[in-house]
N, C-alpha and C positions, 0 to 999 in steps of 0.2 A: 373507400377502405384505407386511403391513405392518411387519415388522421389515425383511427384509431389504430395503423399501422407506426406511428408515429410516437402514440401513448405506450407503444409493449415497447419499443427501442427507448423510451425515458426511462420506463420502468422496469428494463431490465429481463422483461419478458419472450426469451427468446425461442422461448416452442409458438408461442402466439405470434412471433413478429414474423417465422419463419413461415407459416400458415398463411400469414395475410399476403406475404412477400409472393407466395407461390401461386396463390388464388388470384392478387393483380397480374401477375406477369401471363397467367397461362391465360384469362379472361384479355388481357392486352392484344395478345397474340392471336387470341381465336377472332377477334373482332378485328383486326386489320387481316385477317385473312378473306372474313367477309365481304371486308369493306372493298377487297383489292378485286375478287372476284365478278362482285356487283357493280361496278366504280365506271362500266359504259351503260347502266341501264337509266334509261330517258322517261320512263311515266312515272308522274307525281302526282297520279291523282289515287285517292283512297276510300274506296265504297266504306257504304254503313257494314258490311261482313267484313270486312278486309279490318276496319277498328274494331271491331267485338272481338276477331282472332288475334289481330295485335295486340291488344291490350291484355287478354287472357295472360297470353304467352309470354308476354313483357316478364308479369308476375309470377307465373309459374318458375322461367327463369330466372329470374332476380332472387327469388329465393331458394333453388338450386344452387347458384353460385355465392349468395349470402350465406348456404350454411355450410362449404369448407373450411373457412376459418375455426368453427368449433370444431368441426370434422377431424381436420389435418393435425390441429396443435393436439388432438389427444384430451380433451376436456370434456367433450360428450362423444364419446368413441362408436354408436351406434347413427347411422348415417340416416335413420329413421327417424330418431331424437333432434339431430340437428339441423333437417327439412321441418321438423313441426317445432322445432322454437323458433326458425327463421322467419316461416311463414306466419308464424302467429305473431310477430314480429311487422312483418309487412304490412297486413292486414289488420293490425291496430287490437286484437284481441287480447293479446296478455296471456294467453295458457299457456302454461310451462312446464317441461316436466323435470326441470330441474331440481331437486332435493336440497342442496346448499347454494344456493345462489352465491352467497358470501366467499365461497370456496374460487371460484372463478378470477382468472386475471382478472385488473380492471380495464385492460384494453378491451378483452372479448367480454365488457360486461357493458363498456363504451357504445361496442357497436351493435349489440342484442338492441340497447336502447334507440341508435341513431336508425334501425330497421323500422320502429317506430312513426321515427318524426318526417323519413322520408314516405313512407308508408300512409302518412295520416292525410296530406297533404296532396299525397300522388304519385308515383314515380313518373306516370305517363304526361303529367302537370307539368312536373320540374322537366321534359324532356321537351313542351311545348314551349316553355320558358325560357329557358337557359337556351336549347339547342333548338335553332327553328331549322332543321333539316327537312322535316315534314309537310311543308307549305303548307298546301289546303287542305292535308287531312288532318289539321288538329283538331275540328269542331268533330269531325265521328267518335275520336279518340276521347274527349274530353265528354262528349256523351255518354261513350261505353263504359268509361269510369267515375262520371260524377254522381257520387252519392245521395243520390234524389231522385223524384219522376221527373221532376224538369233541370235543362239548364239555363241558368238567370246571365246572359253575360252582363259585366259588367261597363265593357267598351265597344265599341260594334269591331274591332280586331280579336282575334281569341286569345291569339299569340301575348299582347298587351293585358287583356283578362288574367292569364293565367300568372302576367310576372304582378300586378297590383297583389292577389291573392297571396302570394307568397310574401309580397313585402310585408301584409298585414300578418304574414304568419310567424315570419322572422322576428319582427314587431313584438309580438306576444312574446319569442320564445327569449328574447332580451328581459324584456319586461319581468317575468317569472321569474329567469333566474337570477337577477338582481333582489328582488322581493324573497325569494329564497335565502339566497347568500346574508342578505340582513339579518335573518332569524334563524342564524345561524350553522346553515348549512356550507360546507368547502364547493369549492368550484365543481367538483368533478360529480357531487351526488345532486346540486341545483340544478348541470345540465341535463343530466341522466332523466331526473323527477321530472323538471320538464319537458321532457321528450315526450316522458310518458305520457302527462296530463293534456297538452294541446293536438296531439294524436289520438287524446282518448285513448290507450291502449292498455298500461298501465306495468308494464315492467317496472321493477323497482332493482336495485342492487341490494336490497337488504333482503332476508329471510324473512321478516315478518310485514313486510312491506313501508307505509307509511306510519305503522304504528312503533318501529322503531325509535323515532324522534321524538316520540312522545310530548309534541310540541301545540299547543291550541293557535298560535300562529302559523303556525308550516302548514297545520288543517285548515284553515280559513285561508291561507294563501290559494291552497291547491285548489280547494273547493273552489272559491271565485274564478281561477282559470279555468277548471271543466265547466263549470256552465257556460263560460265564455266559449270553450271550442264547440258548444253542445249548438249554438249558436250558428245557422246561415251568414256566412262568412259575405256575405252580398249584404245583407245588414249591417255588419262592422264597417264595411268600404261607404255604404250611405251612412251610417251614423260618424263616420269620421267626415265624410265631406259637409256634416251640417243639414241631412235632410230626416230631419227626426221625425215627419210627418209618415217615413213606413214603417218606422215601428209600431206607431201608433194604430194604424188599421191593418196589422199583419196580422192575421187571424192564427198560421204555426207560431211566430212568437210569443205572441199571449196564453195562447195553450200550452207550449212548453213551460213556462214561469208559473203558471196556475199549476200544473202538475208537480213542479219542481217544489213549490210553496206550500202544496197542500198535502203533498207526501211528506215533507220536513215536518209539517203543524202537526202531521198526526203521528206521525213515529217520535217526536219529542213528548209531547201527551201522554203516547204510552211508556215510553221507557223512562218517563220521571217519577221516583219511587219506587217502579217497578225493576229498575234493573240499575238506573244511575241514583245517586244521593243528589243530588242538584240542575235545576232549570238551565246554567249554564252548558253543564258537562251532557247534558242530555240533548240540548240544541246545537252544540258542535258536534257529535257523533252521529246524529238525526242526519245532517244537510249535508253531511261530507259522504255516508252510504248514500243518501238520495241519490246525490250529484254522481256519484259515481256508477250508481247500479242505469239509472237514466241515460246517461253519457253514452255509456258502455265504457266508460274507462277502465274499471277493475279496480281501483285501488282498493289496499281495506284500511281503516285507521281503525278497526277492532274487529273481533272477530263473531259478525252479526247471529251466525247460528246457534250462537246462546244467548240471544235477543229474547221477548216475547212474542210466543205464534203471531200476534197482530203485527207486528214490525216485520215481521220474516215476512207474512203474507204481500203487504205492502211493498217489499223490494222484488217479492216474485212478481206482483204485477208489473213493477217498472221495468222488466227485463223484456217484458213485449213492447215494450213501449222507443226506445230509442233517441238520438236525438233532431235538431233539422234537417230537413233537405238542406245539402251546400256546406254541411258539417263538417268533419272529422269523424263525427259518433258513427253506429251503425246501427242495426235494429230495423222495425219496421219504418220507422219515421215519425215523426209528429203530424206530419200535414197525412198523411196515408190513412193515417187511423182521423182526424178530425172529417176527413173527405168521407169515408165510409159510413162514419157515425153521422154524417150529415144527410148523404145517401140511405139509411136506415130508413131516418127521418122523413124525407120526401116519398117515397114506397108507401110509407103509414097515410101519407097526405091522400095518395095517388087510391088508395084505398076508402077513401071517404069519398072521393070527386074524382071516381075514374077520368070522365071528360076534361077534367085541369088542365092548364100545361106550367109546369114548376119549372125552375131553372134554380140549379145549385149554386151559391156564391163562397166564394172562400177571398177573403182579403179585398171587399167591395168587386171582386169581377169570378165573372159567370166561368165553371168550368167545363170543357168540352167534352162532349161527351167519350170521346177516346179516353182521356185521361184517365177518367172513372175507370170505363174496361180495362185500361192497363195495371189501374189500380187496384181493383178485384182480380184479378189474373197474376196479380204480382204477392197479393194478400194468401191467394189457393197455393198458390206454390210457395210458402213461407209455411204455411202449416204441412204442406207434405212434406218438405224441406226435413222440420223438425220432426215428424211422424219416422221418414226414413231415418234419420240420424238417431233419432231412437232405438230405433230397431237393429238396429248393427251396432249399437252400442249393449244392447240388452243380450246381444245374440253372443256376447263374453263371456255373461253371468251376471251383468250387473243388475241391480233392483230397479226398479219405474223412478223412485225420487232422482237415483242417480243419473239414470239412460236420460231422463226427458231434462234436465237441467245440463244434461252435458250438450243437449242440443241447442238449448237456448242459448247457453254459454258459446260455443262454437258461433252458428249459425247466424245469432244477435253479436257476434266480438265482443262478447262482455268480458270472457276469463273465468273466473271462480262464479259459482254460484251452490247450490243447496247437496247433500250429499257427500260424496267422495272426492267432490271437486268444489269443498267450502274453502274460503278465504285463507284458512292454516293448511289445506290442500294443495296435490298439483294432481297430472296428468299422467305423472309417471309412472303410472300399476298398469297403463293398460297394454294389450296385446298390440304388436306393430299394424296389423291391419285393420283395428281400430284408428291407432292414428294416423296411418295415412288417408281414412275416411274422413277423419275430422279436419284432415290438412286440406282436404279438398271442400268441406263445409265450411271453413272459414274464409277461405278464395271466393267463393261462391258468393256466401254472406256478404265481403266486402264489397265484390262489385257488384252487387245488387242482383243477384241471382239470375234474372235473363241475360247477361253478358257473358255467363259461363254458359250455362243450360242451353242456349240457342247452338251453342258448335254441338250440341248432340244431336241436334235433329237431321234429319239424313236430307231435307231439302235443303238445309245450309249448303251444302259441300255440291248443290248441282246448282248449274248454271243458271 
């Protein structure tokens, strides 16, 4: 918080510097109290429960104490409000129930966005990295939040895994907004945009989001860094070192690009004529929804629910869909759904030649059979996920289009989707205990749903 503590003292902002001023010192204060109290305890070691509660609780309060700053300075003066843009914040979602965004200091609009990038990336990553206080319990920790059924390291140290990833993320987040700033954006909304885009989240500083710049560069900019974040960041670190040979037999990357290509082919198709006057302006608006609704980023560069039903249909599909294991994205996953639909497959086999014995391959190697249950088990609970979240959304008043996309939206961290919560949409009609339902469906969502779900079950808590 000491940057964008930084940006309200340039800028003059002194209900916002005052907020941040009070939120570091009393956060300072309670964590050396901890630290004094704890400061002769001698075990370092950290079970696989001990990381699923840590890590929960990491984000629960990080974004407790990431939303005083709106709290304090009197900007969103409902403490309900400034938990669900924090956390949506965290968790890389993008729903907001901010009404003028533009109205906002640009410090607290600074750090809405940097909730994001530390969010996308990990808080409990950057704590493995930066701070190796942890020893050996970084590998539970980085399971319980890495967005995937697997973890790929990268190095046989995790510690070293975790700072490589970040360098490549830092990497991007240079790269963006340099590529930004050339097409003409100021320093302060290239870093912002990029926050948003390699976290996939999609906070913007403007009210109508990316479609303010009205720029077919800034769209094609953005658009190539989501698919990029949408991307197994374990592939970026092999394709930077030169081993292009797994890209090539990666069975999620090819799936992901085929979907990402063939949702663009067909929503340009239809919206040429039918909604755009030209093949150009129809194929930039095509790839930048794709990539966005795919991603789960959220951005909008227009506003799709005045699309054609065929276009609309196509991004509701992509909203189950999400992006790699080892991403930023959230969603089901790419490899989760090629796994099952592969799994389908085999069933059907198993059906013709009870006697057979099949074996599932995904990326030339065989998958075991756990994974599959974990990935049916992980699949059941994503549809009741969004079943419940429906239903407490419905139980407001709202209608079926709206309750079941606010689930997707939540649950998948996409942000906007069909409804009451379209692209020129937010969040903010709904009753507080609606959003603090949705605040805990987007927790949930981001670490992958058994990382929360598990501390309910009543044999967690016994020995």
């Amino acid at each position: 918080m000491a940057i964008p503590a930084l940006l309200a003292f340039i800028y003059g902002e002194s209900d916002a510097f005052n907020a941040f001023y009070i939120t570091i010192a009393a956060t300072l204060f309670i964590s050396l109290i901890i630290l004094f109290f704890f400061r002769d305890v001698k075990e370092n070691y950290m079970s696989t429960r001990d990381g699923f509660l840590f890590v929960t609780l990491s984000w629960v309060f990080a974004s407790l104490i990431g939303a005083l700053p709106f709290y304090l300075s009197g900007k969103i003066p409902a403490f309900t409000d400034a938990f669900f843009e924090t956390i949506s914040g965290f968790s890389t979602t993008g729903a907001s129930i901010l009404t003028d965004i533009e109205s906002l200091p640009r410090s607290l609009l600074f750090w809405r966005s940097l909730t994001h990038w530390l969010g996308g990336m990990g808080i409990v990553v950057l704590t493995v990295a930066v701070l190796p206080l942890l020893g050996i319990g970084g590998l539970q920790l980085i399971k319980a939040e890495a967005p995937g059924p697997t973890v790929d390291k990268i190095t046989p140290r995790i510690k070293e895994t975790a700072k490589i990833l970040w360098l490549i993320y830092a990497g991007f987040t240079v790269a963006q907004t340099i590529l930004l700033m050339l097409g003409g954006m100021d320093l302060f909304d290239s870093l912002t945009h990029t926050f948003g885009t390699l976290a996939t989240g999609g906070f913007s500083t403007k009210n109508t989001s990316v479609t303010h710049f009205n720029s077919a560069y800034i769209d094609g900019v953005i658009t190539f860094f989501m698919v990029m974040a949408g991307i197994n960041f374990t592939l970026h670190f092999r394709l930077l070192t030169g081993r292009y040979e797994y890209l090539i037999r990666d069975t999620e990357f090819k799936s992901y690009l085929f979907i990402f290509f063939a949702a663009t082919i067909l929503m340009t198709h239809n919206l040429y004529g039918n909604f755009y006057g030209s093949l150009g302006e129809s194929l930039r608006y095509a790839s930048f929804q794709a990539a966005a609704i795919l991603t789960t980023t959220g951005f909008a560069s227009a506003d799709f629910e005045q699309w054609p039903y065929f276009s609309r249909i196509i991004l509701f599909m992509l909203m189950f869909v999400g992006g790699c294991s080892g991403s930023t994205g959230g969603g089901i996953k790419v490899i989760r759904l090629v796994t099952l639909l592969k799994q389908g497959y085999t069933e059907m086999k198993y059906l013709l030649h009870p006697r057979a014995l099949f074996s599932l391959w995904i990326s030339g190697e065989p998958v075991k059979r756990n994974i599959i249950s974990a990935i049916s088990g992980f699949f059941f609970l994503y549809i009741f996920m969004l079943l419940l979240v429906s239903f407490v959304v419905a139980s407001s008043g709202e209608d079926i289009l709206t309750s079941f996309c606010t689930a997707l939206a939540t649950v998948g961290n996409i942000g906007p989707g069909f409804g009451k919560i379209g692209p020129a949409e937010n969040y903010a009609f709904y009753p507080a205990y609606v959003k603090w339902f949705l605040s805990f469906a987007m927790l949930t969502g981001r670490l992958e749903l058994y990382t929360v779900l598990i501390i309910f079950m009543p044999r967690f808590w016994k020995g």
